[in-house]
N, C-alpha and C positions, 0 to 999 in steps of 0.2 A: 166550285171555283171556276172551271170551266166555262159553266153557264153564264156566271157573272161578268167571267172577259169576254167573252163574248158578245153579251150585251150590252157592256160598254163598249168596246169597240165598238157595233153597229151606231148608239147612239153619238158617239163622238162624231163617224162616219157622216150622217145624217146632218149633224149641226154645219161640218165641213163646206157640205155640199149648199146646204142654205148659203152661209156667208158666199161662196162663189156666184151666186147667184147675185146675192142683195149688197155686196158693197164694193167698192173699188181698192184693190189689194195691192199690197207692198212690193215692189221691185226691188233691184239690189241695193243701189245705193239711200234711197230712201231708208231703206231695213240696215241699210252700216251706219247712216246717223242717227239715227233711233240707237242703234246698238251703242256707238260712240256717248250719245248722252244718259242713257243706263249703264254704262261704265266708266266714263271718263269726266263732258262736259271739258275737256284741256287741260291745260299748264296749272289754271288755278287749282291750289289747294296741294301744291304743292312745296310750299315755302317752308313748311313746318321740318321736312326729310331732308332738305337742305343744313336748317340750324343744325338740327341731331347728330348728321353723320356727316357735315363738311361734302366737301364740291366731290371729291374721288370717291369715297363710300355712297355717298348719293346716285352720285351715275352709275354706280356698281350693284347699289339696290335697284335702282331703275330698269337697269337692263338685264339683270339677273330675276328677278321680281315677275315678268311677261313669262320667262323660259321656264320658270318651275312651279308659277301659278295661272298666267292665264293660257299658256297655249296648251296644258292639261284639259283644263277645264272646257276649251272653249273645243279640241277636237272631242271631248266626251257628249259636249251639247251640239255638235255638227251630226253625230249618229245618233243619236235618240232622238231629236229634230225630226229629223231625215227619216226615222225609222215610224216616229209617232205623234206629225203634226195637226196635234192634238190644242182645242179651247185649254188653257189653265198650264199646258208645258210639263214641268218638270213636276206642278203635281199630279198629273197626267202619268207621266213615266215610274213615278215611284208607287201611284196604286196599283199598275199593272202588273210591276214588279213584284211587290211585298205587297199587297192589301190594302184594304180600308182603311185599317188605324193608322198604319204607317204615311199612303198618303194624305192623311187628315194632317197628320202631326209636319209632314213637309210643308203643307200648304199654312198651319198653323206656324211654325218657326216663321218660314217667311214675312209671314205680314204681322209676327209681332217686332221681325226684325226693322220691316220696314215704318214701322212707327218711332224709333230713330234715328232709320237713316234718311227717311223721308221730310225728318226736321232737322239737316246738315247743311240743306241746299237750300231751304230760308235764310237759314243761317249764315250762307257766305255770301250770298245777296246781300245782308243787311253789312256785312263786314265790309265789303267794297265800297256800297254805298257811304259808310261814315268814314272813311276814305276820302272821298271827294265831298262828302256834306256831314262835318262833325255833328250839326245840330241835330241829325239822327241820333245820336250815340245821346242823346237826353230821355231822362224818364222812360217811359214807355212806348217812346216813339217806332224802336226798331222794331219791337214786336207786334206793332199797328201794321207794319208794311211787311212781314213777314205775311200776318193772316192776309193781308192781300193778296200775295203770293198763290198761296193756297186757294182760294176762293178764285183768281184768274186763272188756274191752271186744270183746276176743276171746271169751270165754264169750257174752255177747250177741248179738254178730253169729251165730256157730253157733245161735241159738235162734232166729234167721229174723230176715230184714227187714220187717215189722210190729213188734217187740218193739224195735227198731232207731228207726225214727221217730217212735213213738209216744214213747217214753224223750225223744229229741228236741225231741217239742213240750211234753214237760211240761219241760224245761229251760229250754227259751227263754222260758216264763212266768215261770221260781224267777229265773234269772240277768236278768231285764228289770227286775224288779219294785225292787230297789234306787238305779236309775238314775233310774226314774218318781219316785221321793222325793227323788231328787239334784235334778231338772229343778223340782219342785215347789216344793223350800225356795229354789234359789237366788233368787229373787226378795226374799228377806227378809233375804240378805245381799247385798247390794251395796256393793261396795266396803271390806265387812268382813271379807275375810281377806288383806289387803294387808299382807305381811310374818309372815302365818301361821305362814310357816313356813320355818325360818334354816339347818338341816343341810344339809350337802355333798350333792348327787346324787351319784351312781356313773355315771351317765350319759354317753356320750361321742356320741352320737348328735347331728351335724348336720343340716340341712336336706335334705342329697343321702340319708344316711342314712333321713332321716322319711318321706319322698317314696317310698324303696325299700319302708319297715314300711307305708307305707299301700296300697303295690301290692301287698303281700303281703296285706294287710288285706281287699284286695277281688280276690282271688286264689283261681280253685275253681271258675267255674259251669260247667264241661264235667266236672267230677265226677260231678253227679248222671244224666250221660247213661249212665253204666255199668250202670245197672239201668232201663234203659229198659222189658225185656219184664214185668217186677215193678210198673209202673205204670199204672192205668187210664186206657185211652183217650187215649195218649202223644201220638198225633197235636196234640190239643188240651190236654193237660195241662199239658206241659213248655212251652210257651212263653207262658201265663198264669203257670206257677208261674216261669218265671225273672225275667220282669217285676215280679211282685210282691217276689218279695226282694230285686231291686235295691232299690226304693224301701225294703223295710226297713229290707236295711242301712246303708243311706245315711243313714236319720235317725236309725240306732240308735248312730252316728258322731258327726254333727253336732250337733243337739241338747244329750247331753250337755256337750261340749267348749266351745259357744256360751254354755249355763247357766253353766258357771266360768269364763266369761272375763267377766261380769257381778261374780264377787264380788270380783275384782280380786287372786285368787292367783298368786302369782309364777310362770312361762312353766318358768321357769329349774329350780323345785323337781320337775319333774315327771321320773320313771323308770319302768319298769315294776313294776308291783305299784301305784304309789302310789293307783290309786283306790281302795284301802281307806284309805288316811290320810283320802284327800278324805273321804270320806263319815263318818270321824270328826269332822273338822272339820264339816261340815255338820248330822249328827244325833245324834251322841254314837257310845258303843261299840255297841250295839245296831245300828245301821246299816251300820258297821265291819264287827262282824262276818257281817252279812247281805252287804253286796259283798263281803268276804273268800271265803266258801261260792259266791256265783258265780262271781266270775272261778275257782277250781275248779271250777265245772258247766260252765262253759267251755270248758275245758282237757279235762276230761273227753267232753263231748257234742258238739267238736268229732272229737275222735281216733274216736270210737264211730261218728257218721254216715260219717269217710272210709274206718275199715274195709271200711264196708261196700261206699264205691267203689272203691277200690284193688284188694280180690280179687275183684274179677269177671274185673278185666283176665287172670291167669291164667289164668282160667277158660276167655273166650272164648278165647283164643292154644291152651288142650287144645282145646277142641273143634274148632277148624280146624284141628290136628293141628301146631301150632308150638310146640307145650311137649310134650311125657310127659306121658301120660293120666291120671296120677295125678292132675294138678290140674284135672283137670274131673270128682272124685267128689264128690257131692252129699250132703247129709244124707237120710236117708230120709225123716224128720219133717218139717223145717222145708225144706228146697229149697237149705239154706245151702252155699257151696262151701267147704266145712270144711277140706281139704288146702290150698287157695289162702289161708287165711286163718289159719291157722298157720304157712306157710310165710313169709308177707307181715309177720306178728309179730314174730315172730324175725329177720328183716332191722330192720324198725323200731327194736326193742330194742339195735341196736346202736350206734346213734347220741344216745345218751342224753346223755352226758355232752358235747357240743361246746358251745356259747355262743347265744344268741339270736339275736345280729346275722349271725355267720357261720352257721347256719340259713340265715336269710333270704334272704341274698345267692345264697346256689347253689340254693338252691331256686327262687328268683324267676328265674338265668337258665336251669336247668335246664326247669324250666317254659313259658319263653318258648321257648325253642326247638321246643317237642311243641305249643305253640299255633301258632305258624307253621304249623307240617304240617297241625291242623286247618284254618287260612283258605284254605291252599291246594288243601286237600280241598272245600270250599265253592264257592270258582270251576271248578276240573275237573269238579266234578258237574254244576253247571250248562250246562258247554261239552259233554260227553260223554251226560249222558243229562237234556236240559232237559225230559222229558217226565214226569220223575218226579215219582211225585202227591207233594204237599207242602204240607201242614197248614197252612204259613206259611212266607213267603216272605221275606229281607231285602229293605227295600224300594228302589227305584232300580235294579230290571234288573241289566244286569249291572256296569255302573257300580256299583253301592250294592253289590253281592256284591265288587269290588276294593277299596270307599274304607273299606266296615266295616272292614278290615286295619289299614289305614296309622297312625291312631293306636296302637294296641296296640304294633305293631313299633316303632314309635320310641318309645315310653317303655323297652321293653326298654333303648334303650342306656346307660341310665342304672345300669343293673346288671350292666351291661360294664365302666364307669366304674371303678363300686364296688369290683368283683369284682377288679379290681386290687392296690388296696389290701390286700385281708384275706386272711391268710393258713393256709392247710392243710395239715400235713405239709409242712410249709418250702417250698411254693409258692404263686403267688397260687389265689386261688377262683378265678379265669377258665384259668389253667392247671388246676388240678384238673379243673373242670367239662367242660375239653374232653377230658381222658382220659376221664373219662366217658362222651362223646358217643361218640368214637370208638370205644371198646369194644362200643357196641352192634351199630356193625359186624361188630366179628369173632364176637360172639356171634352173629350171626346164619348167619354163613359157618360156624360149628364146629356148630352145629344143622344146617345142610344136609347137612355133613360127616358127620356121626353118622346123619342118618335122610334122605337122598336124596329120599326118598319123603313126608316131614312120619313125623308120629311116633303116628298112626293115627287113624281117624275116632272121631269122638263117640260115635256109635251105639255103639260096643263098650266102651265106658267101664264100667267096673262100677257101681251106684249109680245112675246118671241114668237116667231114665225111657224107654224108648222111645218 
């Protein structure tokens, strides 16, 4: 076992040392909006936690919701980062930890999670969009521009990770800037759009449901740890920059939602898509249509930053020899893993068509399960190699390495709850999810089965640099 860590450390090492060499690497704030759109992407997509729990339970999940799920998480991913900025991240962290199977099966939750959460942000592209252009919402039109989506964002990620974050932070300026006018005028309506507005929602979204969209809301900070060697000076980087987009997106949440509970808009009218109505109500069509165009850069520059983390995970599982070498060929140009990221495509592209809510639900507990394995990884490292230099440490010993866990896992069971209820191929999502889970077992037994030996080292890859 020894030997083994060993030898992966060395070759992660090695890989490190290439990318510093061969690409132009992430600074801080490049690496907070990158972070930002693997967690956030803004305000949209959160109308749905507003119907559920009304304006004071919203703000109360909102801001409750960072403290007991992300800033857990996000100091767990600032030391392991920092400890082990490693190709692939937190499946990096969890083989080191516990093994082969175990990080096979991280690396597998993830990217089977990522096959619906990666068709959510088509999906509120095409919502915005028929928003402002109903003739979308015909036939098969939405889902013509969804695979667009997909197929632009893929073209991007192949053109390297600086073209990648940089796209990023100029999103995060287009899709903010609407909301800044929302926050601005509500002061000048108080209590003036009280019965604004009378039509039916579509909305079927309770409280348990809002609670679920908000954990999904702030759902992602162990993303950005998959291009850990692509970023400068990770040690120190990654756990300023995950700090800081907590507090972004936390106010890029609240804020808003606090400004319209001022003008006295009804709780009840609120569904996904509506904050383009709002911001009609607020500043005419021109404002309309400017949050129309974001929540689409939304949708969009979410899906484009998680490309980029999602196919790495391939990437590192070739090069420790747990996938066909195929998926660890590199672009020659850009560094991009062009096979992983085509291949990851075309999974994503298939889950197009399923609902927003049922998204959510299996994504959130698909997710929650491959988070466990990282907390777990967190305490074993500590108990097995406490001497490992580390940038930043959770704080509280090892006390604070077990108690950062506890809340995360128990909001999980509320998407146990849920997962009951809604249904997949005439089963609930908690049965779906767990065939699932369970599959990645035997995927892992029929890869052994197939290449006894793993499926060959890095070095021989065709494309990757020596």
């Amino acid at each position: 076992m020894a030997t083994a860590t060993a030898t992966t450390e060395s070759h992660h090492q090695s890989l490190t040392a290439v990318s510093r060499k061969k690409s132009v690497r992430l600074t801080l704030w490049p690496l907070v909006a990158a972070t930002f759109f693997m967690v956030s992407g803004g305000t949209y997509g959160t109308e749905d936690i507003v119907h559920g729990a009304g304006y004071g339970k919203a703000i109360l999940i909102l801001l409750l919701t960072p403290v007991l799920w992300s800033l857990p998480t996000a100091f767990m991913i600032g030391e392991l980062s920092s400890a082990l900025p490693y190709e692939g991240g937190y499946y990096a962290w969890v083989r080191r930890a516990m093994g082969s199977f175990w990080g096979f099966q991280e690396a597998w939750l993830s990217l089977v999670a990522s096959i619906f959460d990666m068709a959510i942000y088509p999906t509120l592209f095409v919502l915005y969009l028929e928003r402002l252009f109903p003739w979308f919402s015909e036939g098969h039109r939405g889902i013509v521009v969804a695979l667009g989506i997909v197929v632009t964002c893929t073209l991007l990620n192949i053109a390297g990770v600086r073209v990648v974050s940089t796209t990023s932070l100029w999103l995060f300026f287009a899709l903010s800037a609407p909301f800044v006018l929302i926050v601005l005028l509500a002061p000048f309506k108080i209590g003036a759009l009280a019965g604004a507005v009378t039509k039916p929602t579509t909305s079927t979204v309770d409280i348990l449901g809002g609670l679920l969209i908000c954990m999904w809301n702030y759902m992602g900070w162990d993303n950005a740890s998959t291009i850990a060697t692509e970023v400068e000076r990770p040690q120190r980087t990654y756990p300023r920059a995950m700090l800081a987009a907590v507090v972004i997106v936390a106010l890029s949440y609240v804020v808003p939602v606090a400004a319209m509970w001022m003008t006295g808009l009804s709780s009840s009218a609120w569904e996904t898509g509506f904050w383009t109505d709002i911001a009609g109500l607020m500043g005419g069509p021109l404002l309309r249509i400017g949050l129309g165009l974001g929540g689409m850069f939304c949708g969009f520059g979410m899906f484009n930053a998680l490309v980029m983390s999602y196919s790495r995970l391939p990437l590192a599982m070739a090069q420790d020899g747990m996938l066909p070498r195929v998926f660890a060929r590199i672009h020659p140009r850009t560094r991009a893993p062009w096979v992983a990221i085509l291949a990851c495509a075309a999974g994503w592209a298939m889950c197009l068509g399923l609902g927003f809510a049922r998204l959510v639900t299996i994504d959130i507990l698909l997710y929650g399960v491959s988070l466990g394995l990282e907390f777990a990884a967190l305490i074993l490292l500590r108990i097995r190699e406490p001497e490992l230099p580390r940038g930043f440490r959770v704080p509280g010993g090892m006390f604070g390495a077990v108690a950062v866990g506890i809340a995360p896992m128990l909001l999980l069971g509320f998407s146990i709850v849920r997962s009951e209820s809604e249904r997949v191929l005439g089963m609930s999502s908690f049965t779906f999810a767990m065939i699932l889970i369970a599959a990645g077992g035997l995927a892992y037994c029929l890869s052994r089965a197939l290449k006894p030996g793993g499926w060959g080292a890095a070095a021989k890859v065709p494309g990757r640099a020596a």
